[in-house]
C-alpha positions in Angstrom: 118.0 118.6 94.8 116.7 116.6 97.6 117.4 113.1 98.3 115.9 110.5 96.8 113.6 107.5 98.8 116.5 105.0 98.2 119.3 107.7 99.3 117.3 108.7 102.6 117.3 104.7 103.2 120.7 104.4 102.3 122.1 107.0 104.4 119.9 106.2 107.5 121.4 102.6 107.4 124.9 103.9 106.5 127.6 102.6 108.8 124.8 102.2 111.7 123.8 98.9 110.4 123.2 96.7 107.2 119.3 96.8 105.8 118.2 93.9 106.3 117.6 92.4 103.1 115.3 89.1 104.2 113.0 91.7 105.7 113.0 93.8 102.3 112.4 91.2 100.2 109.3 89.9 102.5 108.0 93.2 102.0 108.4 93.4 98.2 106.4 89.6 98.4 103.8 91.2 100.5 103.3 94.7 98.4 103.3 92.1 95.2 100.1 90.2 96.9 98.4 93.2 98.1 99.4 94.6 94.4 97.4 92.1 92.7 94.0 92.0 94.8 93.9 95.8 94.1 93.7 94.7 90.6 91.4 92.4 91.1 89.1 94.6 93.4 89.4 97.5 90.3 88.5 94.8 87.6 85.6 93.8 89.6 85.0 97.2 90.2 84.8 97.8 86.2 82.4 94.9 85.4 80.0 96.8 88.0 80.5 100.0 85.9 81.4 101.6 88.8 84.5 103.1 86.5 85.4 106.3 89.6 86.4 103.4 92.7 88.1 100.9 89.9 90.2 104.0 88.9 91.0 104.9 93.0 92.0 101.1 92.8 94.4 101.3 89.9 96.0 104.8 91.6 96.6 103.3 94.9 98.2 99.7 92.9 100.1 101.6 91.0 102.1 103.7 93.9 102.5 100.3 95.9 103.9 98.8 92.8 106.1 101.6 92.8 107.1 101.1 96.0 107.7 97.1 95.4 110.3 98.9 92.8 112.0 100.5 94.8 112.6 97.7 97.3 113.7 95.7 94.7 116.3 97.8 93.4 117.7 98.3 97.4 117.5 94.7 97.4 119.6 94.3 93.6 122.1 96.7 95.6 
């Protein structure tokens, strides 16, 4: 079975140097922000009935709020 994201991280970092968890945790702020104005762009998006860009908005939120997960569990760690 191959690795997961977090154990590809993990063992890149391992014994070469700590992740730097300040950094992470700016990034999960950052994907959080960007996160919410994709919302915001797809709601928008729906009130123009222009239903097929709103739903490429909602994809492309939901794999960066994926991501944000991810971060956030390296950072729980």
């Amino acid at each position: 079975m191959p690795d997961t994201f977090l154990d590809q991280i993990k063992q890149r970092y391992d014994g070469e140097m700590a992740i730097d968890k300040s950094e992470l945790s700016s990034l999960s702020y950052l994907l959080s922000q960007i996160s919410e104005r994709l919302v915001q762009m797809a709601e928008d998006a729906l009130k123009s009935k222009d239903e097929a860009n709103a739903n490429e908005l909602y994809s492309i939120e939901r794999h960066l709020s994926n991501a944000g997960h991810k971060i956030e569990r390296l950072l729980a760690e």
